[in-house]
Wavefront OBJ file of the C-alpha trace (Angstrom):
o trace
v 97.261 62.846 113.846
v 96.102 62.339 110.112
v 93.808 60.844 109.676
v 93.649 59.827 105.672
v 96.889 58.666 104.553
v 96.283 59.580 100.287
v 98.772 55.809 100.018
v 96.810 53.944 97.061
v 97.539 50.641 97.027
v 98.266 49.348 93.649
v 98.934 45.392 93.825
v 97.747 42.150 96.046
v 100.592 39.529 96.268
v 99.645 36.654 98.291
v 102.939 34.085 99.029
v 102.146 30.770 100.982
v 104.984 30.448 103.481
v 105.918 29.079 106.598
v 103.949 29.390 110.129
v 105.651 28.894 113.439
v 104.789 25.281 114.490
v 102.499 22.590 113.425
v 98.543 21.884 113.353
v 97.660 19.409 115.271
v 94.424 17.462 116.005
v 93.077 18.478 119.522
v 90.433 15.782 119.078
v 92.897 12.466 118.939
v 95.445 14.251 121.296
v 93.032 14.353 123.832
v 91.815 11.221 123.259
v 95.132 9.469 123.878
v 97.354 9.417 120.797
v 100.838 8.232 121.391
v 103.866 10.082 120.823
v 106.074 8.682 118.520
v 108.960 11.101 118.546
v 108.048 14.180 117.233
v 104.983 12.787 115.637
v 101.864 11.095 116.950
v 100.930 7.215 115.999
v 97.473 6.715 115.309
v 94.980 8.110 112.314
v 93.506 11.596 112.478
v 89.945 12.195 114.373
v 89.174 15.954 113.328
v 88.012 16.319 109.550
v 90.568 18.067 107.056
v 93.738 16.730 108.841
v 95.583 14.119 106.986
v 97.535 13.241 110.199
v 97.352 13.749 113.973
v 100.519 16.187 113.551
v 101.337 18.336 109.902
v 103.294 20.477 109.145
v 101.503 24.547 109.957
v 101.196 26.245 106.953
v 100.576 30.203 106.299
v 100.238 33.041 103.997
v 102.017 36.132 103.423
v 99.689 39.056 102.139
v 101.914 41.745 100.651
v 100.321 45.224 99.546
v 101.881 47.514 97.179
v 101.870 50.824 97.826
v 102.122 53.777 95.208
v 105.221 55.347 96.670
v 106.870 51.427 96.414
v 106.715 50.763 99.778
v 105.459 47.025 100.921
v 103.261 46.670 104.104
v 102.457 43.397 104.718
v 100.547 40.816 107.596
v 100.290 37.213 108.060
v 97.370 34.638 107.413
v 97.753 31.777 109.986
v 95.818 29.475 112.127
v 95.926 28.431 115.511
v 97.898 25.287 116.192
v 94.442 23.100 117.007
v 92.053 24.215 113.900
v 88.822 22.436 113.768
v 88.226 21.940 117.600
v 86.458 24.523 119.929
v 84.340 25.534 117.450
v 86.772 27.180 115.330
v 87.753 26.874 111.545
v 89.070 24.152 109.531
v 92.679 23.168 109.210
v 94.647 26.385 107.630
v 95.661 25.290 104.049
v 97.742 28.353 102.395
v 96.510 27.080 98.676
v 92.891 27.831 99.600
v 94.343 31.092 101.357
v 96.181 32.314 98.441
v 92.334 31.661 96.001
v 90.788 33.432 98.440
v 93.037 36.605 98.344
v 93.403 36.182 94.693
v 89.787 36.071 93.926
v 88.437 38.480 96.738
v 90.838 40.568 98.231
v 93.067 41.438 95.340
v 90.036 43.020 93.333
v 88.500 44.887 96.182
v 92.476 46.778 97.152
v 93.802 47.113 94.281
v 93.717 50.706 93.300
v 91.892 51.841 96.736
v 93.100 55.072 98.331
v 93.670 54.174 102.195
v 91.478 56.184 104.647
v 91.667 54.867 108.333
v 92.647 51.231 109.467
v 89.462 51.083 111.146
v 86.980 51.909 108.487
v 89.765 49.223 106.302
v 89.745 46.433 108.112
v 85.532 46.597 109.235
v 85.025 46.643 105.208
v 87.548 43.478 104.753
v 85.895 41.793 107.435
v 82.650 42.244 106.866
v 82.670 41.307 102.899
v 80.985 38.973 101.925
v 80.836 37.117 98.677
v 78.486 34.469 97.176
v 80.350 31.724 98.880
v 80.323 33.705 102.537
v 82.582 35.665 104.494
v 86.346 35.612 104.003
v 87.900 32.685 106.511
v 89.499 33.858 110.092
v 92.642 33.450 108.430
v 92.522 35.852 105.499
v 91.079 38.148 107.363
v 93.714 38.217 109.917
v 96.484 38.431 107.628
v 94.811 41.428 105.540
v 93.736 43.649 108.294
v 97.367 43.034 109.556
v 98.723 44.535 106.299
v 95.842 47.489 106.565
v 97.073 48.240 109.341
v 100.655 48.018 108.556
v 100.105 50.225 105.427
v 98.456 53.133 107.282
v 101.440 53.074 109.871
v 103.917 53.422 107.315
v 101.526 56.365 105.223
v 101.645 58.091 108.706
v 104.715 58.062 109.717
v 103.979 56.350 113.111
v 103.737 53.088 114.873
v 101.170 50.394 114.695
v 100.534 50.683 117.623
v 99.885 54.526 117.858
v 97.363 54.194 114.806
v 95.196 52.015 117.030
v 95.993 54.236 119.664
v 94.395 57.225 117.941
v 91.518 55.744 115.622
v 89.929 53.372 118.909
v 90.908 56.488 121.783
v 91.940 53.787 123.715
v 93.874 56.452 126.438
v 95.948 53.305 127.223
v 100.079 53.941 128.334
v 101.624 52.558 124.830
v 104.289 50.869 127.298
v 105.526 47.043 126.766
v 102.858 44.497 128.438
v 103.819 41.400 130.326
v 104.665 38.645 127.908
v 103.060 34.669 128.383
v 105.637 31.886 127.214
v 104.326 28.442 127.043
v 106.717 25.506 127.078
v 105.341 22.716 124.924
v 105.750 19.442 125.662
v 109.461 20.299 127.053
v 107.708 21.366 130.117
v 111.197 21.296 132.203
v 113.865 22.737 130.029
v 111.542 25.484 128.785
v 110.596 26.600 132.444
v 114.046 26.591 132.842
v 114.916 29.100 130.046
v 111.702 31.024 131.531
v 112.725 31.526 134.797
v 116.518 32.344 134.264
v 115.203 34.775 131.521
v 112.521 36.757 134.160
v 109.287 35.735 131.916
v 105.928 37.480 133.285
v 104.087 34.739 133.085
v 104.852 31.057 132.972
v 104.608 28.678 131.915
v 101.648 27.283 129.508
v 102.743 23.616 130.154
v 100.780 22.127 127.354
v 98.559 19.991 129.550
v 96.697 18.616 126.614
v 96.696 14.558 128.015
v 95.324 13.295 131.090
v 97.387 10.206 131.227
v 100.264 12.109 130.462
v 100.121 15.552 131.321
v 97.482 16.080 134.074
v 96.860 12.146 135.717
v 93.688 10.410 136.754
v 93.048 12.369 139.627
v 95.117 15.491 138.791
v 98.549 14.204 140.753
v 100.760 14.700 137.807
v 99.950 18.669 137.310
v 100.091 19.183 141.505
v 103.712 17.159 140.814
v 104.901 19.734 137.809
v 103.825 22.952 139.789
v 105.438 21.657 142.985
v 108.792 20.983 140.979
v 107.935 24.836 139.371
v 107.716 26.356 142.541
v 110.546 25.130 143.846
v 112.747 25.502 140.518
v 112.027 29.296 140.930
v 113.155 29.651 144.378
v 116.686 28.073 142.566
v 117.009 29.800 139.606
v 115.067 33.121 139.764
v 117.444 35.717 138.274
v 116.435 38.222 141.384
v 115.382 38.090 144.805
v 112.252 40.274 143.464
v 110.985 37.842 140.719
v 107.531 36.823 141.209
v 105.973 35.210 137.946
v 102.703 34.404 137.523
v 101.869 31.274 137.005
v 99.414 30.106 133.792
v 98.860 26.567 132.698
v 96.947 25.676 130.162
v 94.960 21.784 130.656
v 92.387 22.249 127.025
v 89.623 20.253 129.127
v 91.360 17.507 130.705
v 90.369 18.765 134.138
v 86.769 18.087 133.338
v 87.518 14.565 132.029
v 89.572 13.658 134.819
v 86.617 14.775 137.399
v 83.540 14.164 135.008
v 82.871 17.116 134.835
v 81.713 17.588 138.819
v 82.004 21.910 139.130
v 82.180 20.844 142.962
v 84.897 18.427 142.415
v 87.043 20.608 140.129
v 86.693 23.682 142.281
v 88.074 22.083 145.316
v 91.159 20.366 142.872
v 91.983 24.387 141.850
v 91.797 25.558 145.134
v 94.288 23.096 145.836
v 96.486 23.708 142.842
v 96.530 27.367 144.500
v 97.491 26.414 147.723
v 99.833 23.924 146.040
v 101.707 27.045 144.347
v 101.612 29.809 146.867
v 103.118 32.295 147.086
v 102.890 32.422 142.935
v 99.160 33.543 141.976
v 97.965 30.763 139.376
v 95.718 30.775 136.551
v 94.263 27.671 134.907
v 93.051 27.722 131.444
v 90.287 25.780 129.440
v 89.684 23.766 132.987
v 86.431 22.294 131.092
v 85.234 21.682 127.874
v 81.533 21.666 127.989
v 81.185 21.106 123.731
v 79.673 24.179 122.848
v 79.706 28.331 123.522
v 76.331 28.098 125.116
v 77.170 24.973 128.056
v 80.925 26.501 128.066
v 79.371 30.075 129.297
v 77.082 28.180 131.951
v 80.428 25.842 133.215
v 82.139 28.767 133.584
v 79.839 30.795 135.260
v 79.176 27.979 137.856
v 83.406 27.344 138.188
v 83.705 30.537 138.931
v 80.816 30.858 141.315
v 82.204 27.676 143.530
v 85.758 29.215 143.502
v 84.321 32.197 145.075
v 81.756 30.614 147.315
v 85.149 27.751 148.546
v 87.504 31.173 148.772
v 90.281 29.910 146.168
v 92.599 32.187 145.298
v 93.077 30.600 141.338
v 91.643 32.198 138.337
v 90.448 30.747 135.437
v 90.824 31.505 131.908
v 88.760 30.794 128.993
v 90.134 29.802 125.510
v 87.925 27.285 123.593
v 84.356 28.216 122.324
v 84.942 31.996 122.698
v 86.059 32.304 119.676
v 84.603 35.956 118.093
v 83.793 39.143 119.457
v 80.392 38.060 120.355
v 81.376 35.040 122.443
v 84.018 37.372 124.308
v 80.648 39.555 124.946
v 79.053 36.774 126.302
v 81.269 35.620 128.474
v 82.223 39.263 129.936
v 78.040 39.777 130.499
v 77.676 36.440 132.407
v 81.487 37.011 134.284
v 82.003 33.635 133.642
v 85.867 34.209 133.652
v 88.531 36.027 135.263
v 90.638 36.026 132.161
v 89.830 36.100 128.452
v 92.210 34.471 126.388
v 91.496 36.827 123.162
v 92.497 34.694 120.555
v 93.807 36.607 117.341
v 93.479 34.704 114.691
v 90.038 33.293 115.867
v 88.392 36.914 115.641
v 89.400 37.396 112.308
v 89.798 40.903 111.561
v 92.367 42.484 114.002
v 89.715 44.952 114.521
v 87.829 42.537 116.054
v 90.395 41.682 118.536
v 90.922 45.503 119.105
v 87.569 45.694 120.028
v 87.565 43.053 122.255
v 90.731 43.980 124.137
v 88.834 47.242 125.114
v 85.946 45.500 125.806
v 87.511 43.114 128.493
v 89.416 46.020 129.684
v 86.555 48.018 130.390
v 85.082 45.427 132.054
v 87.463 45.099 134.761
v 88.942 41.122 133.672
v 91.924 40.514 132.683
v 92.563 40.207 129.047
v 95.444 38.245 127.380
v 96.197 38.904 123.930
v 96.755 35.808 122.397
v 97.158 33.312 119.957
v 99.005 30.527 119.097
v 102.448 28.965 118.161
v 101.422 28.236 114.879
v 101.507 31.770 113.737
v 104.734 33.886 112.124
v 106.905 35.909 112.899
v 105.076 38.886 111.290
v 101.764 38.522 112.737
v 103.567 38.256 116.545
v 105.039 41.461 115.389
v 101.648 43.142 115.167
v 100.074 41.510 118.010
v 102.499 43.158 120.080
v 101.316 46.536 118.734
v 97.745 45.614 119.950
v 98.445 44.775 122.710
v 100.343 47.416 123.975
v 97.710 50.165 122.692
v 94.581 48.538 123.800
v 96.667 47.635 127.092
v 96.041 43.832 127.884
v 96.755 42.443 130.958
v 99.418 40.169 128.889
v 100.662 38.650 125.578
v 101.503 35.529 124.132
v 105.138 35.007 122.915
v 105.195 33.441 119.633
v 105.582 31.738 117.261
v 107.198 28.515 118.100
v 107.315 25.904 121.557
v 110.796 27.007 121.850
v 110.448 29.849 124.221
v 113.495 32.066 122.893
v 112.097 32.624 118.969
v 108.664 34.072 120.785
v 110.397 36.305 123.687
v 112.492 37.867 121.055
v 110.322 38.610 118.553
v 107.058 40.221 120.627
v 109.268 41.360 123.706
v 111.723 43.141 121.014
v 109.073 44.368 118.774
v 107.499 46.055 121.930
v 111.107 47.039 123.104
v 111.228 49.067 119.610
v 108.105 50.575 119.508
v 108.721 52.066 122.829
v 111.503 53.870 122.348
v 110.383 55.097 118.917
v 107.276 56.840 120.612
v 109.756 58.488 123.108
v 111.938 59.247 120.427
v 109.602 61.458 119.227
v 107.689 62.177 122.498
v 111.716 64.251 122.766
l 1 2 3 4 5 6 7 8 9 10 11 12 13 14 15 16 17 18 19 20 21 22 23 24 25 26 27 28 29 30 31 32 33 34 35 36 37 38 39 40 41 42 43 44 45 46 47 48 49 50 51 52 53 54 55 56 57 58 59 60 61 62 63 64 65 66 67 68 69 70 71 72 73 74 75 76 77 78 79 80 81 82 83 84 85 86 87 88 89 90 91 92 93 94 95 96 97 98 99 100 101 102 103 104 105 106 107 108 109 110 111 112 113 114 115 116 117 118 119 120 121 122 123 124 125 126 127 128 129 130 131 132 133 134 135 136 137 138 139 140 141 142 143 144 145 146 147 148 149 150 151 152 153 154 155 156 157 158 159 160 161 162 163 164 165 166 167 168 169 170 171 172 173 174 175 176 177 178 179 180 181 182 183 184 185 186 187 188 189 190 191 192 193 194 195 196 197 198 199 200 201 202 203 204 205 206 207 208 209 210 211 212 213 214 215 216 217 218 219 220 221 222 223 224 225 226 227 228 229 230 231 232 233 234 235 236 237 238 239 240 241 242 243 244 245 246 247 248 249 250 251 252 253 254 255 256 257 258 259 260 261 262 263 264 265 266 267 268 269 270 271 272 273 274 275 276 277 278 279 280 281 282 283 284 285 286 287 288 289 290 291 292 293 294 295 296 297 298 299 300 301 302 303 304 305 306 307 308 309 310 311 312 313 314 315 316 317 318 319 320 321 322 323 324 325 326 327 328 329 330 331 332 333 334 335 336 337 338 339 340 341 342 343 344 345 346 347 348 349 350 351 352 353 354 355 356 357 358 359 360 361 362 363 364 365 366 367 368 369 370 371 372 373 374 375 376 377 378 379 380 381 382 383 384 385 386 387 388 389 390 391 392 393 394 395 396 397 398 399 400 401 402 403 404 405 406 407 408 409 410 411 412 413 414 415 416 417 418 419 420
């Protein structure tokens, strides 16, 4: 495959747009904030939020190419900015000065060589003020790559395929839907609809979502469990099962490693035959406790014989932290979180690295994202072969299936296409 493309690129256009859901602050969630409808009642506890729930915002990054062709990728944020270590609130003014000032002058009139050797320079730059946020860097590496897919003639997917040597299948990957708060409906559409892996459930409140001494989770999975024997679309469907419960697990059981252990073996008992994962079980408040939590969670699981994984999400945030966490084996799964890394080099990287490791990765990210940069994650995922992959944007369930599921449908049959 060629390997310089001769595409120059002669024009930045950065558009703020719509993302996929809203931001929304982790910190006052978690702390107890009321729903009141669709919104929350109370004032704001993470900095740069102007209300518990707003509106997501993101940024289209559009480059010109010199035959006119557009390639284009997404800036966007995960739904809770600020907590876990990560970056502010997304706002797609600041976005759009950043491209502008930065990004613009370093493309315009470059001559595209590889994506790899692209996206490294974009997300390594560095100007007086710092590095480029997670966000920009995201989006532009996602139009990088786009660009050198369409000056090659091939997928995404194969690019990354070819420039990392990744030897994986370039086949669709099992696809993750989460429910939102609609925990019940959306399983619903999940199960009648075959999903992978189900179902997320949002448990993001202990007096709401998990309970005081974990009965309201056992209650959900029980009611999943059976709601699967009723509506699974074949005798052969066997999800696996994924919630999500962003600390509240810890809070619930202060924090006690024995004490959780022995709830999660019972959650997997609880939803046998179904394998179960739990994510973000604790939040410890930083990457370096987080790594030591994990590594002792993991460590009682074994030593009790529970058959439940556990998946971290929070405070492994970059390419580094995923290297930490892989040396110490403080998790089954790595929830590689895309717009987190940055560059989607970075999450490339980390895919492999996860891989290669033996643990299960899970290409990520969040509902807050767009259609366009669920489009690309699906190429990643299928070339650097993760375990699984969110579908997104949205809480809806349907918008996310559709988009990744058919963008890896596509991709598929374009390879063998020309495979013929």
């Amino acid at each position: 495959m060629e390997r310089v493309t001769g595409m120059k690129i002669v024009d930045v256009i950065a558009v703020p747009i719509r993302s996929g859901f809203f931001s929304d602050d982790q910190a006052a969630i978690r702390a107890g904030a009321i729903h009141d409808g669709f919104g929350y009642r109370g004032a704001p506890l993470t900095e740069g939020f102007g209300a518990i729930r707003q509106p997501g915002e993101a940024l289209s990054v559009m480059l010109l190419l010199d035959d006119g062709s557009v390639a284009y990728g997404d800036c966007a944020a995960v739904q809770y900015s600020g907590a876990g270590g990560r970056d502010p609130v997304f706002s797609a003014q600041r976005a759009k000065l950043e491209v502008d000032t930065y990004v613009a002058p370093l493309l315009t009139g470059v001559t595209l060589a590889t994506f790899r050797s692209s996206a490294e320079e974009i997300d390594r730059f560095e100007s007086a003020q710092g590095r480029l946020s997670q966000a920009v860097r995201y989006g532009v590496t996602q139009a990088l790559l786009a660009a050198v897919s369409a000056a090659r003639g091939v997928t995404m997917a194969e690019v990354i395929w070819d420039e990392y040597d990744t030897g994986s299948p370039l086949q669709a990957v099992p696809l993750y839907a989460q429910t939102g708060d609609d925990r019940m409906i959306n399983a619903d559409k999940m199960i009648i609809k075959g999903v992978d892996v189900i179902p997320h459930a949002l448990i993001n409140n202990v007096e709401t979502g998990l309970g005081h001494r974990g009965e309201l989770l056992e209650e959900y999975l029980r009611w999943l469990v059976l709601r699967i024997s009723e509506l699974r679309p074949g005798g052969d469907y066997r999800p696996r099962l994924h919630v999500d419960t962003y600390g509240t697990i810890g809070i619930a059981f202060d924090n006690d490693v024995e004490k959780i252990a022995g709830y999660l073996k019972h959650l997997g008992e609880v939803c046998a035959p179904f394998e179960l994962a739990v994510e973000h079980p604790i939040d410890a408040g930083s990457t370096d406790a987080q790594v030591k939590a994990y590594a002792g969670l993991r460590g009682e699981l074994a030593r009790i014989g529970a058959s439940v994984r556990i998946a971290v999400d929070e405070w492994c945030n970059t390419l580094e932290d995923i290297r930490r966490f892989v040396d110490a084996e403080a998790s089954d799964i790595i929830h590689v979180k895309m717009p987190d890394l940055g560059g989607i080099n970075n999450t490339i990287e980390a895919l492999l690295l996860v891989r290669a490791a033996g643990l299960e990765a899970l290409c990520g990210g969040s509902c807050n994202e767009t259609d366009r940069s669920a489009q690309i994650s699906a190429h990643v995922a299928m070339a650097c072969e993760a375990s699984q992959i969110l579908a997104k944007p949205g809480m809806g369930v349907d918008e996310g299936l559709m988009i990744v599921g058919n963008e890896m449908a596509r991709t598929v049959a374009l390879i063998a296409a020309r495979v013929r």
